[in-house]
C-alpha positions in Angstrom: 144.1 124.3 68.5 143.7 122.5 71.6 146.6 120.5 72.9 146.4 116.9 74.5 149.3 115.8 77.4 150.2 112.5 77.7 148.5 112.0 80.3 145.0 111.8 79.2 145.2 108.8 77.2 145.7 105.1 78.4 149.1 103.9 78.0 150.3 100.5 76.8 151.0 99.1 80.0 147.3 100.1 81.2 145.8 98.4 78.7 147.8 95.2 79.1 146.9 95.2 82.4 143.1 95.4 82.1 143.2 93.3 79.5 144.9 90.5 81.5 142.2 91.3 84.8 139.5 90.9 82.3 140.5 87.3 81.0 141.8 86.1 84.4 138.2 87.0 85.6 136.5 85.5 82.8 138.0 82.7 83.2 137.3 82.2 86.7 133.8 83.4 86.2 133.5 80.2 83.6 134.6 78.0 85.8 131.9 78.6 88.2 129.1 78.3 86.0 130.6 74.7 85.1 131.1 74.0 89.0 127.4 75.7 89.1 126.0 73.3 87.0 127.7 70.4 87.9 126.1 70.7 91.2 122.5 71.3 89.8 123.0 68.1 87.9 123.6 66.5 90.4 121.3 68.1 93.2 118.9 67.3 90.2 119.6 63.4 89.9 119.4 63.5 93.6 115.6 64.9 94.0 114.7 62.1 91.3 116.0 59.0 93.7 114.0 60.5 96.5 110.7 60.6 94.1 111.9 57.3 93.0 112.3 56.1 96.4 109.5 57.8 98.4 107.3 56.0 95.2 108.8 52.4 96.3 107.6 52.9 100.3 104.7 54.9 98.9 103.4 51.3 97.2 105.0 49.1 100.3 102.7 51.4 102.7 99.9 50.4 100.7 100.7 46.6 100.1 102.7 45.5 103.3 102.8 42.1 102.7 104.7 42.5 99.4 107.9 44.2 101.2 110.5 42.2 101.7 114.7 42.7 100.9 115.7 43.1 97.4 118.8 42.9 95.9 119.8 45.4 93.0 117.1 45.6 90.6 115.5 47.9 88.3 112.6 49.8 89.6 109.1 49.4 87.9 107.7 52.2 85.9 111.3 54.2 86.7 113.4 53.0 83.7 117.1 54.2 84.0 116.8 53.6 88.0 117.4 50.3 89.9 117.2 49.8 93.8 117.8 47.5 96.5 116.1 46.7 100.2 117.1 45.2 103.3 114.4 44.5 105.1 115.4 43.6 109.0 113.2 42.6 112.4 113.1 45.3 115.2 112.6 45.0 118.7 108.7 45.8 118.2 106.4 43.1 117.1 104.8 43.8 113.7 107.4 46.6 112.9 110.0 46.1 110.6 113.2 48.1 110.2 113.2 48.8 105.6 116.5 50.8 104.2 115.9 51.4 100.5 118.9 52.1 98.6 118.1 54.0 94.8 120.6 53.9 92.4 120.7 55.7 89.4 122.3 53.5 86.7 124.8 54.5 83.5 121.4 56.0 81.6 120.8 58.7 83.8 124.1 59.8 84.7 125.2 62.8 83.2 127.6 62.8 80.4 129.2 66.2 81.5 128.9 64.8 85.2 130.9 61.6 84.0 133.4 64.0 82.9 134.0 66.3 85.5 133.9 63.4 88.0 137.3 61.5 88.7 135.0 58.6 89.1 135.0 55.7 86.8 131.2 54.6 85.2 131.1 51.1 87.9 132.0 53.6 90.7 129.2 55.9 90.3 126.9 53.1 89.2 128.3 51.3 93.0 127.2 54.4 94.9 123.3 54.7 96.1 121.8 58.2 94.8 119.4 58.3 97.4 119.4 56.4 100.7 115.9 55.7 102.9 115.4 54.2 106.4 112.2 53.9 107.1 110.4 51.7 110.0 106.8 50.1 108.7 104.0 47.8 110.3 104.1 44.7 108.6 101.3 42.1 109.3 102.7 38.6 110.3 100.3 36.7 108.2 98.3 37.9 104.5 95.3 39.7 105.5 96.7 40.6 109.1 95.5 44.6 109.4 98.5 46.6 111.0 
């Protein structure tokens, strides 16, 4: 018959112990993947506003006569996203100074976002998603090529 010593099985304490490393770490590894997806949401929302926005001086490029400062209003063909423009004179004739502001608005905010932020709903909604400055030829007169 073969004899065991007491010292070849795990006492007790041992296992207490490992068990309490193994939560603590689980724990801590769950709140990084809600940290980890808290920021993808939000790098997420963020790549949106600049497709949203790079789409507004995409069709100002095209039709410079139709840009001119906005104040907060949806954006066409992007539902759930508004913006806003200040359009400003610069130093250079023909050359206008455009900052395009691109909110995204209580749709397309993130519920789990809303949650984790400290943020109320008309703080996030006062905050611009995206932000552009951007300096454009605009023709002084309709029909003026710039």
């Amino acid at each position: 018959m073969i004899r065991r010593s007491a010292t070849d099985a795990f006492s007790l304490l041992e296992v207490i112990v490992s068990t309490a490393i193994l939560v603590t770490s689980s724990m801590i590894l769950l709140r990084l993947i809600a940290v980890g997806s808290k920021h993808q949401d939000r790098s997420e929302r963020r790549a949106w506003a600049q497709i949203v926005c790079h789409d507004l001086v995409d069709q100002w490029v095209i039709d410079p006569v139709s840009i001119d400062s906005v104040d907060r209003s949806p954006v066409p063909g992007h539902p759930g996203w508004d913006y806003e423009a200040e359009v400003a004179a610069t130093d250079y004739p023909g050359v206008r100074r455009v900052r395009i502001r691109v909110f995204a608005n209580a749709s397309v905010q993130d519920d789990a976002m809303a949650a984790a932020s400290p943020s109320t709903e008309s703080e996030l909604d006062a905050r611009p998603t995206f932000e552009l400055v951007r300096w454009m030829r605009v023709p002084d007169r309709p029909g003026a090529s710039g």
